[in-house]
TORPA-4810 file (N, C-alpha, C, O; in nm, 3 decimals):
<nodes>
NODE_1_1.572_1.495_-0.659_1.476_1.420_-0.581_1.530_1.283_-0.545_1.445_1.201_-0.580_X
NODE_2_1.622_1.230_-0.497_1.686_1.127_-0.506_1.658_1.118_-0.332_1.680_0.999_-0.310_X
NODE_3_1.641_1.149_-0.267_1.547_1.094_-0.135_1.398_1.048_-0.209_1.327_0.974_-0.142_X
NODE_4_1.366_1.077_-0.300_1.227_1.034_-0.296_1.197_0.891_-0.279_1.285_0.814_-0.316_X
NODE_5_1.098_0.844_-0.234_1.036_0.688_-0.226_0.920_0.666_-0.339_0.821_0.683_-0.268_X
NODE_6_0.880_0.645_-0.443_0.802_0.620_-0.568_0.727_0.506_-0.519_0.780_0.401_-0.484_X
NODE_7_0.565_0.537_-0.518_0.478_0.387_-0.476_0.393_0.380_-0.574_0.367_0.475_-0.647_X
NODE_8_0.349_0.278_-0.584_0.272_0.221_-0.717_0.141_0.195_-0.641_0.164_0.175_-0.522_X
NODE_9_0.023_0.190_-0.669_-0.058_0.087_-0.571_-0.165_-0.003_-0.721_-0.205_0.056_-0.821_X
NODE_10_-0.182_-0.122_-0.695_-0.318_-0.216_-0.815_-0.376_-0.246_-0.696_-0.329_-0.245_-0.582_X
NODE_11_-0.487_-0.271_-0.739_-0.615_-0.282_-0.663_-0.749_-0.271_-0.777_-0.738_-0.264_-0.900_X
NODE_12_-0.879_-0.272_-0.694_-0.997_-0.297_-0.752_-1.055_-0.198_-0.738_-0.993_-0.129_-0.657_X
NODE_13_-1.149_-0.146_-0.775_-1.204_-0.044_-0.759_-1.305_-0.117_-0.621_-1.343_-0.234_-0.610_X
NODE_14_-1.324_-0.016_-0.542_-1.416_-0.056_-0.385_-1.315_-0.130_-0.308_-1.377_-0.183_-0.216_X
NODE_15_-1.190_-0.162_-0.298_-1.109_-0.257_-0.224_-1.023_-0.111_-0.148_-0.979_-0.122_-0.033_X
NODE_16_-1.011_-0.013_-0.205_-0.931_0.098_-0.120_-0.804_0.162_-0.108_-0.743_0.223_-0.019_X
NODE_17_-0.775_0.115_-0.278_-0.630_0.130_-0.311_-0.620_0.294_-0.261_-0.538_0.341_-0.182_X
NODE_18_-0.696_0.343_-0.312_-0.711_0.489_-0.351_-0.726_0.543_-0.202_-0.653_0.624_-0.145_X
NODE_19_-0.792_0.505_-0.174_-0.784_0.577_-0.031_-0.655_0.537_0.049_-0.601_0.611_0.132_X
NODE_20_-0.618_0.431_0.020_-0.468_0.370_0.111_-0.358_0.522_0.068_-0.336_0.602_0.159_X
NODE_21_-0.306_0.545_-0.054_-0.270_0.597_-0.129_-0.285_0.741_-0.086_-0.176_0.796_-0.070_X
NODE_22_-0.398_0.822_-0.060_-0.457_0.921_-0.008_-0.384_0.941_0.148_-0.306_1.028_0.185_X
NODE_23_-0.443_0.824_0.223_-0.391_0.844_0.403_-0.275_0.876_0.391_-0.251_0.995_0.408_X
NODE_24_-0.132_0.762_0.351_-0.048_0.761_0.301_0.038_0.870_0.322_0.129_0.884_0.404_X
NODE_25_-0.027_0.985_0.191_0.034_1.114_0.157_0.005_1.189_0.273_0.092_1.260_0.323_X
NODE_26_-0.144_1.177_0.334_-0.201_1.247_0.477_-0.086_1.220_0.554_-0.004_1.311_0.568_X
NODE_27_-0.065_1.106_0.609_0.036_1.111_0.736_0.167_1.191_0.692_0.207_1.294_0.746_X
NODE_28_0.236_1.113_0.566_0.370_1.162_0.551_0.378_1.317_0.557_0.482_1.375_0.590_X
NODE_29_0.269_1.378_0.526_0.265_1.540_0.560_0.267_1.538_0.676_0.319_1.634_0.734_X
NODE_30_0.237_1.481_0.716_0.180_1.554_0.885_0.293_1.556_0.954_0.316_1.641_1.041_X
NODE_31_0.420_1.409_0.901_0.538_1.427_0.955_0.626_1.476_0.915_0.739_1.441_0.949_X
NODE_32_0.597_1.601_0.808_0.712_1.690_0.762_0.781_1.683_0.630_0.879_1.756_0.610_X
NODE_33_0.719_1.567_0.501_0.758_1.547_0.414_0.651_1.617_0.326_0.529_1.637_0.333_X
NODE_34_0.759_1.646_0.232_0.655_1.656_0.039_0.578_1.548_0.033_0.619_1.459_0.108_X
NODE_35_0.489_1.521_-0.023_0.397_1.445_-0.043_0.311_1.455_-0.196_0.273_1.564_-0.238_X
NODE_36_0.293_1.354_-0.255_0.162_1.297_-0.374_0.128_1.182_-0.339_0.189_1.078_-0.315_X
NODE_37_-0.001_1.221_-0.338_-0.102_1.074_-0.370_-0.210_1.119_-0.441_-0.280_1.218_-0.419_X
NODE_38_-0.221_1.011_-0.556_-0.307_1.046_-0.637_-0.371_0.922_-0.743_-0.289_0.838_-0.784_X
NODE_39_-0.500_0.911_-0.782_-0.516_0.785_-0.847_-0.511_0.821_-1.005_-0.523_0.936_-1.048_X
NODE_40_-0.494_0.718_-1.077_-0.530_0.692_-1.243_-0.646_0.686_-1.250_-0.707_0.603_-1.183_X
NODE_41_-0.714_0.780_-1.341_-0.857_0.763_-1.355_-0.890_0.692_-1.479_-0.821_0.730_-1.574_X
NODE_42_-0.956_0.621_-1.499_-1.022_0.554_-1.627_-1.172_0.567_-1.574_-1.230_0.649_-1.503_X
NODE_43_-1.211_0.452_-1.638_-1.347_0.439_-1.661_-1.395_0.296_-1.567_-1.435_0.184_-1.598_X
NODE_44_-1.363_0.381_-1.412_-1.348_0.298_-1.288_-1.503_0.251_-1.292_-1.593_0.320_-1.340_X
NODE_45_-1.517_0.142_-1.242_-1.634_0.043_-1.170_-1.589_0.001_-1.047_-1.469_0.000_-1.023_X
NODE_46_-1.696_-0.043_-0.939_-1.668_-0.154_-0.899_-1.603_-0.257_-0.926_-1.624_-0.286_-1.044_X
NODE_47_-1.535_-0.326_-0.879_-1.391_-0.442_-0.925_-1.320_-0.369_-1.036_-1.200_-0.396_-1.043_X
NODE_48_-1.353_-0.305_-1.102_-1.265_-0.294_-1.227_-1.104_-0.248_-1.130_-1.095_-0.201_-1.016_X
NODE_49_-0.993_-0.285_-1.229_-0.869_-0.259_-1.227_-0.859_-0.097_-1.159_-0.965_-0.048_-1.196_X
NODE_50_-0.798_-0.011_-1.094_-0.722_0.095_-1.063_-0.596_0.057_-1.022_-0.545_-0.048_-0.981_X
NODE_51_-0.545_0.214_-1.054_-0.401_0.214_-1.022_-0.382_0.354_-0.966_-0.429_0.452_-1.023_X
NODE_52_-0.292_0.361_-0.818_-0.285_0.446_-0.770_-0.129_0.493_-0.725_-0.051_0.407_-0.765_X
NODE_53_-0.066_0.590_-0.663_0.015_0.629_-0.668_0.076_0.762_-0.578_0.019_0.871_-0.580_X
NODE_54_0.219_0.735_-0.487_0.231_0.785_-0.430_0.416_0.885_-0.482_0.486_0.870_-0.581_X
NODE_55_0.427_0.944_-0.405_0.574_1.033_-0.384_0.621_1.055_-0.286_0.561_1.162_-0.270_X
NODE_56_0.677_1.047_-0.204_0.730_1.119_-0.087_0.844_1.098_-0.060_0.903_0.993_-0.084_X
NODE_57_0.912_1.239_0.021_1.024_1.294_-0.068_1.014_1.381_0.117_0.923_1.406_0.196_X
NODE_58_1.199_1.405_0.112_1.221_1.495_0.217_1.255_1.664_0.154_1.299_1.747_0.233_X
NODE_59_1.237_1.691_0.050_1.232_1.789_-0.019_1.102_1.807_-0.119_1.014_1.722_-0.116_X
NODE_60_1.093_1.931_-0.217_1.005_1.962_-0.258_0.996_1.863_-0.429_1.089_1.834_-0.505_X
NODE_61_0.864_1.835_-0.440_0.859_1.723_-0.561_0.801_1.787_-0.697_0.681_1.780_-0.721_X
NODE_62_0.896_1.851_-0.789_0.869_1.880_-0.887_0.793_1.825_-1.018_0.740_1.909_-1.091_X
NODE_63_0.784_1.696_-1.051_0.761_1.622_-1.093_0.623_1.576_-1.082_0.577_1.541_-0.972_X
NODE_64_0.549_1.574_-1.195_0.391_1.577_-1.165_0.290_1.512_-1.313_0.223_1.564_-1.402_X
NODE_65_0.337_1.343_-1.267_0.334_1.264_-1.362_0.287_1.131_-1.295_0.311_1.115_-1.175_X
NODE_66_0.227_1.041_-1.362_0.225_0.905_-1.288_0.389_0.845_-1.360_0.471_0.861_-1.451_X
NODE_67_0.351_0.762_-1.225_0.484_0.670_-1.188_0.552_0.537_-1.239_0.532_0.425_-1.191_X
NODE_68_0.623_0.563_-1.326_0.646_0.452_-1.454_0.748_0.369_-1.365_0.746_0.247_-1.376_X
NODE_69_0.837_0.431_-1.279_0.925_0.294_-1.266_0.982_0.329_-1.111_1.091_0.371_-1.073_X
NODE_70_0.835_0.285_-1.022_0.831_0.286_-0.894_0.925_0.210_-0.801_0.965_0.100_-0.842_X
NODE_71_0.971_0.260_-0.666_1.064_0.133_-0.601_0.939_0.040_-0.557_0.942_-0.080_-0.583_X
NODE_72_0.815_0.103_-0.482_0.735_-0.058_-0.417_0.647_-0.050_-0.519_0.644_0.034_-0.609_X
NODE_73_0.567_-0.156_-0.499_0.443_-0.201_-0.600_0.391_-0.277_-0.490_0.443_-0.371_-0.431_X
NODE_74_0.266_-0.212_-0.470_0.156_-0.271_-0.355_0.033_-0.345_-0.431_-0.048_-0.261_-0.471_X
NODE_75_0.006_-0.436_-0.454_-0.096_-0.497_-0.497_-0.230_-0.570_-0.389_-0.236_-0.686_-0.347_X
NODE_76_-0.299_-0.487_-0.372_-0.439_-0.515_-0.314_-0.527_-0.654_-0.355_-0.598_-0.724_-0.283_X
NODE_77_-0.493_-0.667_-0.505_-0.527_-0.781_-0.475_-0.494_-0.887_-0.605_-0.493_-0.865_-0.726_X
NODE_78_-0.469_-1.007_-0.529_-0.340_-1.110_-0.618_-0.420_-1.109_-0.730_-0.366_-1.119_-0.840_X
NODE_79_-0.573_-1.095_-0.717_-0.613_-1.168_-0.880_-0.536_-1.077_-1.008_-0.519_-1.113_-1.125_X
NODE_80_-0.499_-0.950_-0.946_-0.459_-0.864_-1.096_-0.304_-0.911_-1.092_-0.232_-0.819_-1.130_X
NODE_81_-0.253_-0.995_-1.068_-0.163_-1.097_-1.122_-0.155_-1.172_-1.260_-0.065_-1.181_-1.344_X
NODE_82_-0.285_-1.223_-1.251_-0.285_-1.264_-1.385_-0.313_-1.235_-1.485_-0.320_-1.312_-1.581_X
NODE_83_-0.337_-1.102_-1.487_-0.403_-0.982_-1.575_-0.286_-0.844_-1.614_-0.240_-0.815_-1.725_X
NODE_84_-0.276_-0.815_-1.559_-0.139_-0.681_-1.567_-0.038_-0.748_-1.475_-0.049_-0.826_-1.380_X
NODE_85_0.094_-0.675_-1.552_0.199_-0.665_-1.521_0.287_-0.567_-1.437_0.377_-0.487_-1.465_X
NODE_86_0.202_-0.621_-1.280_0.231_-0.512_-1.202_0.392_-0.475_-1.149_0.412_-0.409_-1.048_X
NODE_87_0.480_-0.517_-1.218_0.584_-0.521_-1.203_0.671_-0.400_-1.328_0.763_-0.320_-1.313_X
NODE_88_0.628_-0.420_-1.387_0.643_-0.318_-1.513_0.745_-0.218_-1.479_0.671_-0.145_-1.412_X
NODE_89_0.861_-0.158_-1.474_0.922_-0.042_-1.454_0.963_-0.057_-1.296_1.021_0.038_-1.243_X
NODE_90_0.934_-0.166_-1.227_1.024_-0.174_-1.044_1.130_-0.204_-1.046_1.176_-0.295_-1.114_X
NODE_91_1.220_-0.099_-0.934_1.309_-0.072_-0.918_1.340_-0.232_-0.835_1.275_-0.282_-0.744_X
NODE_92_1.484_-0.296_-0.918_1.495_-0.477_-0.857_1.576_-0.430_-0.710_1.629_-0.516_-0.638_X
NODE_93_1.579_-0.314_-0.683_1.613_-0.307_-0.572_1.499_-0.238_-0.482_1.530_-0.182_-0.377_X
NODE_94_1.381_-0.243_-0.521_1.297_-0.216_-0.422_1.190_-0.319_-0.435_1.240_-0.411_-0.501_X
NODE_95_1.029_-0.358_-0.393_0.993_-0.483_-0.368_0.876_-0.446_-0.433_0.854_-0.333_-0.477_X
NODE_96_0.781_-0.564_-0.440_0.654_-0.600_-0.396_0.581_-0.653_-0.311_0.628_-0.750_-0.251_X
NODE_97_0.450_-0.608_-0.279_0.400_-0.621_-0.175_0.281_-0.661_-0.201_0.196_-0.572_-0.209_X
NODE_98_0.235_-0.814_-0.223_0.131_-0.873_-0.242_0.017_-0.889_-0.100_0.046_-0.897_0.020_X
NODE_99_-0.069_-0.889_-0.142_-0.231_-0.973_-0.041_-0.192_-1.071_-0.089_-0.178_-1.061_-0.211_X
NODE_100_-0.165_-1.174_-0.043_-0.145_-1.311_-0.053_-0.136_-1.394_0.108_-0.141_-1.347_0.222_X
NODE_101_-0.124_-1.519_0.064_-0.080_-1.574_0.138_0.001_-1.733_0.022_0.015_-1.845_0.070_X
NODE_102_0.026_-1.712_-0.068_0.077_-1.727_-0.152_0.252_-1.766_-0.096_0.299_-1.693_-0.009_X
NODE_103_0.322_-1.860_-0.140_0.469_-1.841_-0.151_0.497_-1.763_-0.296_0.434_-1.728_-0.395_X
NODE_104_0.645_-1.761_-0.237_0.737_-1.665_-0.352_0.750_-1.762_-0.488_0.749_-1.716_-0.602_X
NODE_105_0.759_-1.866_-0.464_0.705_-1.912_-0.629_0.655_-1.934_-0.679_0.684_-1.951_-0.797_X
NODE_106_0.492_-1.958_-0.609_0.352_-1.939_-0.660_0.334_-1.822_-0.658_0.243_-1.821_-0.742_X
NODE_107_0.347_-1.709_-0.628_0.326_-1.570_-0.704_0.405_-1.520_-0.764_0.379_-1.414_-0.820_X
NODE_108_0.593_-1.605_-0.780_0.705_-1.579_-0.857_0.653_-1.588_-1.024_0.702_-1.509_-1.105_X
NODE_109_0.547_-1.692_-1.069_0.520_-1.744_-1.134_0.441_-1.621_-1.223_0.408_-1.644_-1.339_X
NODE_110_0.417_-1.508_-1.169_0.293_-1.397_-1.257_0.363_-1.285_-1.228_0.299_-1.181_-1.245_X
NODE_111_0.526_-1.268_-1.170_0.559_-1.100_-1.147_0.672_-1.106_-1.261_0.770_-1.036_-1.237_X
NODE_112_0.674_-1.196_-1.416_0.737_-1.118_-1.499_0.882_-1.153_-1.526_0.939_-1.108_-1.625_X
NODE_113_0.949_-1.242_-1.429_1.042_-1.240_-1.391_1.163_-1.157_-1.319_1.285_-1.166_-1.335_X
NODE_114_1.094_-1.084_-1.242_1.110_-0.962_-1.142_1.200_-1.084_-1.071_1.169_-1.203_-1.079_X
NODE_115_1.317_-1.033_-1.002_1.417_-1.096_-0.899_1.455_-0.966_-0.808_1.569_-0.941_-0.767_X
NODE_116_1.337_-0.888_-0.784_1.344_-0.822_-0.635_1.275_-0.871_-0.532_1.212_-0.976_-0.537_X
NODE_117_1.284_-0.804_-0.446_1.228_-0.899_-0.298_1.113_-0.865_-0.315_1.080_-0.759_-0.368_X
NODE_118_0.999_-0.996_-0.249_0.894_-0.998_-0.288_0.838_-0.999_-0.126_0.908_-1.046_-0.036_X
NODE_119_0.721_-0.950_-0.102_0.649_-0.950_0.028_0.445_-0.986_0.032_0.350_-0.955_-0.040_X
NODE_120_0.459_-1.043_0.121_0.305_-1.101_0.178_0.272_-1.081_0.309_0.335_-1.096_0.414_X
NODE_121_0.145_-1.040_0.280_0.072_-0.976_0.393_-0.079_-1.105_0.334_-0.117_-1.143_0.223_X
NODE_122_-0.122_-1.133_0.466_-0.266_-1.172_0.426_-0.362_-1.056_0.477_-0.407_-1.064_0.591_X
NODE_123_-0.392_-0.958_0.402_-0.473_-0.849_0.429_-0.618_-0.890_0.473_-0.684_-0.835_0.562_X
NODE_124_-0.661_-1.009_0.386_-0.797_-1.064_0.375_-0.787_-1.106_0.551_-0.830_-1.025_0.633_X
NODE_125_-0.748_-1.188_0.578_-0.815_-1.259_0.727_-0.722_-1.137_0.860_-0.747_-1.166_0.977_X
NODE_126_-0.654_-1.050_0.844_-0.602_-0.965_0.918_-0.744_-0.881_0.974_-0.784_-0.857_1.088_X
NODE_127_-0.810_-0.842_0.807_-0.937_-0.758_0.843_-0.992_-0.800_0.868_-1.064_-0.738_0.946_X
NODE_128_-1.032_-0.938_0.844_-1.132_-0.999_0.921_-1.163_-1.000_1.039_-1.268_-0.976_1.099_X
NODE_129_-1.002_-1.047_1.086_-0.996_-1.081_1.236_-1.049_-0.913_1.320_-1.135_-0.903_1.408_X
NODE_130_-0.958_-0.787_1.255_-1.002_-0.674_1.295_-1.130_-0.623_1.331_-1.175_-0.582_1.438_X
NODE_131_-1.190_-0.639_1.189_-1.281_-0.534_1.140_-1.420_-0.643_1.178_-1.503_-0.634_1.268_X
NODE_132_-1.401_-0.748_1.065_-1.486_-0.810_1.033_-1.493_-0.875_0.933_-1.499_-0.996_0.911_X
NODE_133_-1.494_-0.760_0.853_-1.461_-0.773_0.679_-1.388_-0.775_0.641_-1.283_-0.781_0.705_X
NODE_134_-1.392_-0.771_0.521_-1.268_-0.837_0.417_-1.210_-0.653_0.402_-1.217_-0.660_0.280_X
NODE_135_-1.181_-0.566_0.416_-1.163_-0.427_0.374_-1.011_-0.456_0.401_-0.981_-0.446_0.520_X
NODE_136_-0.876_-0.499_0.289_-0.796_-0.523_0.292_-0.650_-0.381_0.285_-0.533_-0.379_0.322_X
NODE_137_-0.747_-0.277_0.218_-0.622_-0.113_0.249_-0.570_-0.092_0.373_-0.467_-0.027_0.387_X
NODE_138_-0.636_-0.148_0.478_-0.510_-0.065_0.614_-0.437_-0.165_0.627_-0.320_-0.128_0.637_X
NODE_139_-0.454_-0.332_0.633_-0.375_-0.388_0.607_-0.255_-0.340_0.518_-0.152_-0.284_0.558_X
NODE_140_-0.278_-0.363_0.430_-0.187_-0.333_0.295_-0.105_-0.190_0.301_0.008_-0.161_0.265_X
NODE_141_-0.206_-0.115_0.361_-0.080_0.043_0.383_0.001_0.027_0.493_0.114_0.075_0.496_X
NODE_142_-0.052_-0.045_0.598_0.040_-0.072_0.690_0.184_-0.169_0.622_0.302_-0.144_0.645_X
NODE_143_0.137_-0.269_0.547_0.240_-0.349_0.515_0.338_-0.265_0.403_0.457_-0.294_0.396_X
NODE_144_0.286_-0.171_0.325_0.360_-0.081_0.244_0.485_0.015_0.356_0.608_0.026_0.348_X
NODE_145_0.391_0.067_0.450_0.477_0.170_0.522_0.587_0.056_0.578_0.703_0.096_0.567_X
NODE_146_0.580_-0.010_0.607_0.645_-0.112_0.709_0.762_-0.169_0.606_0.877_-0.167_0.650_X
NODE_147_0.732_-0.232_0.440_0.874_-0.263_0.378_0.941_-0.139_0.321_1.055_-0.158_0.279_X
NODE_148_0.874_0.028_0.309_0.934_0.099_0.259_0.966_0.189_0.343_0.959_0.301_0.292_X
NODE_149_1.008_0.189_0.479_1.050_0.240_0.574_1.026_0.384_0.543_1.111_0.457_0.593_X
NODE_150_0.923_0.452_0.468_0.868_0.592_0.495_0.841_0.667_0.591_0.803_0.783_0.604_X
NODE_151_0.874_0.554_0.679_0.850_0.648_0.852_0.864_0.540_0.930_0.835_0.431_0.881_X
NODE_152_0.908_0.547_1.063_0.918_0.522_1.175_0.750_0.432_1.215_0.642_0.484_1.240_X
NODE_153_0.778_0.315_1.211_0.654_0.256_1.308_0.540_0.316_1.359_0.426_0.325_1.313_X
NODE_154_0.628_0.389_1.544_0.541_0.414_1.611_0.451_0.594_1.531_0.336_0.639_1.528_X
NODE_155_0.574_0.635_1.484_0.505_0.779_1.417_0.410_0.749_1.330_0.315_0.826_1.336_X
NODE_156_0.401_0.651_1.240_0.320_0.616_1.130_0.173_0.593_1.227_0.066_0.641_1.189_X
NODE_157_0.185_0.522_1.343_0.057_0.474_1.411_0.012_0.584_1.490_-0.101_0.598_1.536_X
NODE_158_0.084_0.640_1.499_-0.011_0.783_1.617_-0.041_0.855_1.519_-0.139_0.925_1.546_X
NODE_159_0.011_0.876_1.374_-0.066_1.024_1.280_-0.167_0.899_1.235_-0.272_0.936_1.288_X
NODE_160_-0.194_0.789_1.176_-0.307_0.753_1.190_-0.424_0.735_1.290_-0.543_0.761_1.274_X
NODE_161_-0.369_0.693_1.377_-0.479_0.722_1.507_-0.568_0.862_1.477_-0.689_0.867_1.458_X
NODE_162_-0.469_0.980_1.477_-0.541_1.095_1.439_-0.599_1.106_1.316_-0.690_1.188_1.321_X
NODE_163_-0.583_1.058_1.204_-0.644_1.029_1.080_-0.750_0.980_1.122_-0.846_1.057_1.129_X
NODE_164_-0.768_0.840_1.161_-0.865_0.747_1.179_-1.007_0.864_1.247_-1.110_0.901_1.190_X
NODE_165_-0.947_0.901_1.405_-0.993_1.001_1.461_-1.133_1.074_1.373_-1.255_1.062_1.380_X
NODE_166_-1.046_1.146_1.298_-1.082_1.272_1.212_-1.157_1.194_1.146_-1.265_1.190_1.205_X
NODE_167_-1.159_1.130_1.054_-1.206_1.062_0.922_-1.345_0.992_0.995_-1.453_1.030_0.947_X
NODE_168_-1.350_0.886_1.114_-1.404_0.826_1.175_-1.490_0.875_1.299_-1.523_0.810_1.398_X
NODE_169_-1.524_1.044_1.257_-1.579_1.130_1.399_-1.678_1.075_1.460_-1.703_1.078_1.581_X
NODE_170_-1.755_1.007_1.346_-1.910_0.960_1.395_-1.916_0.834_1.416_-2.004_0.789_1.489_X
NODE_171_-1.820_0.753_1.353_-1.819_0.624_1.405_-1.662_0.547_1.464_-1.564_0.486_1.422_X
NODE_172_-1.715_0.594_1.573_-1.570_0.593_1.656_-1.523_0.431_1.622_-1.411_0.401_1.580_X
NODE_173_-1.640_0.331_1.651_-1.639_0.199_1.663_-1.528_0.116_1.594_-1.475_0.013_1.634_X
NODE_174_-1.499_0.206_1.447_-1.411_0.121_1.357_-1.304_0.129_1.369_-1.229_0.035_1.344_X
NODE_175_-1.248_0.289_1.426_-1.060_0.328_1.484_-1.003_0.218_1.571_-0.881_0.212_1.575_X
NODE_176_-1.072_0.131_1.642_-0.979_0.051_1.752_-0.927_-0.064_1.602_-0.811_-0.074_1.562_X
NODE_177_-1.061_-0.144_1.537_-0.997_-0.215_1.413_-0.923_-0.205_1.344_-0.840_-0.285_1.299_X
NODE_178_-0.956_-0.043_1.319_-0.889_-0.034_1.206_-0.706_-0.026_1.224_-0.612_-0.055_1.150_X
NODE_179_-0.721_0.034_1.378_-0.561_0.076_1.459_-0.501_-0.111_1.480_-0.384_-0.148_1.468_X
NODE_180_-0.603_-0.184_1.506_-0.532_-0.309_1.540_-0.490_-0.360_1.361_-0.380_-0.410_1.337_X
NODE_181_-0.567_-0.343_1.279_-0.518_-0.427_1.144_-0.410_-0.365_1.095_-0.346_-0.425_1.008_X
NODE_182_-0.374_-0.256_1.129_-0.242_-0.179_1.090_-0.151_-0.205_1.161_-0.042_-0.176_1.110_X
NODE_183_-0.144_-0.261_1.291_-0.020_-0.358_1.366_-0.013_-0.433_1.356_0.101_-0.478_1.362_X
NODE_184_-0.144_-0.541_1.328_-0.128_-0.677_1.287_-0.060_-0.715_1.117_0.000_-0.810_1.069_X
NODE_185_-0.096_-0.620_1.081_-0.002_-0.602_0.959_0.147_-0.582_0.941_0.227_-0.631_0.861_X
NODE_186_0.160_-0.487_1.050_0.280_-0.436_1.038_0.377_-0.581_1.121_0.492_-0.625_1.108_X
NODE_187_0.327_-0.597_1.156_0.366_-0.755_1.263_0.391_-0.879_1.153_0.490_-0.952_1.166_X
NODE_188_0.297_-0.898_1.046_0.295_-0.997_1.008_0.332_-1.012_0.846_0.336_-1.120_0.788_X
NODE_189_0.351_-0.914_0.799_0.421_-0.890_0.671_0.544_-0.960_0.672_0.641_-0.944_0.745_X
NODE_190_0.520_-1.059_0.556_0.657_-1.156_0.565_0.727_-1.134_0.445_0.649_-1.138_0.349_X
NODE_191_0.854_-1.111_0.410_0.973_-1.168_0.342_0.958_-1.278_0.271_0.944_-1.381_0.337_X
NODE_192_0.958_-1.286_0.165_0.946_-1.428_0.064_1.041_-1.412_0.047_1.004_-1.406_-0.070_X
NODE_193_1.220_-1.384_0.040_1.299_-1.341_-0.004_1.324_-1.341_-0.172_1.247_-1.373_-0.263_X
NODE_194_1.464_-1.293_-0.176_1.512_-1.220_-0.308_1.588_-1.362_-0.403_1.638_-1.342_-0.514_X
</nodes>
């Protein structure tokens, strides 16, 4: 499995790790890869901590375990910074991918002493500007697909379109948002460097 790409996702419970995580595996099928997405279950609440988790792979993925020592680590949201060690087992040659708007040494300061490349997306005012709300996952999956080159840009945005589509039959209203916060993401995901 050494094509595979290993994703981590932290997040809150109601913020959308899990569903980010879910689409994710949706598209990468749709464009011809093996695929897992799947969450850690505990004894989820509202806000409480989750952790979610992806695979994808240009071959078949034997392996059917959560993900101890992922290349990205997507964090939904900075507060579980100061709480877990979302860095735990990342590959220093693959990144993180904070909601922030944070520099690299004000969030250098809680990843552990991790010296892989670190990345920021402001998911929070992206959706805003989109949606409305604060609903920070398409942000954030966009900014995942975008530093872990799992696909091609424009392919990633047309199998979501059709995701969105599908998922969104009855309320068409939210696909144009939701399609713009996933470019505005993909646009604005910055490099804190290494």
């Amino acid at each position: 499995m050494k094509d595979t790409v290993e994703i981590r996702w932290h997040g809150r419970g109601g913020q959308g790790a899990k569903t980010a995580a879910l689409l994710l595996a949706d598209v990468a099928f749709k464009t011809g890869k093996y695929v897992q997405g799947f969450p850690e279950y505990g004894p989820e609440r509202m806000g409480a901590p989750i952790t979610a988790y992806n695979r994808i792979s240009g071959g078949p993925i034997t392996v059917h375990s959560n993900i101890y020592e992922p290349d990205y680590v997507v964090v939904v949201d900075e507060s579980l910074l100061d709480s877990i060690d979302v860095t735990k087992g990342l590959n220093p040659k693959g990144a993180v991918i904070v909601n922030s708007t944070r520099s690299r040494e004000e969030i250098g300061e809680h990843l552990h002493g991790y010296q892989g490349a670190v990345y920021t997306v402001d998911a929070k005012a992206i959706s805003i500007k989109a949606l409305g709300k604060n609903y920070p996952n398409s942000p954030m999956l966009a900014a995942a697909v975008a530093v872990s080159k799992v696909m091609e840009r424009e392919e990633f945005l047309t199998e979501m379109q059709a995701s969105f589509q599908h998922k969104f039959a009855k309320k068409p209203e939210v696909i144009d948002g939701n399609m713009m916060a996933l470019e505005m993401a993909f646009d604005a995901v910055q490099n804190c460097g290494i």
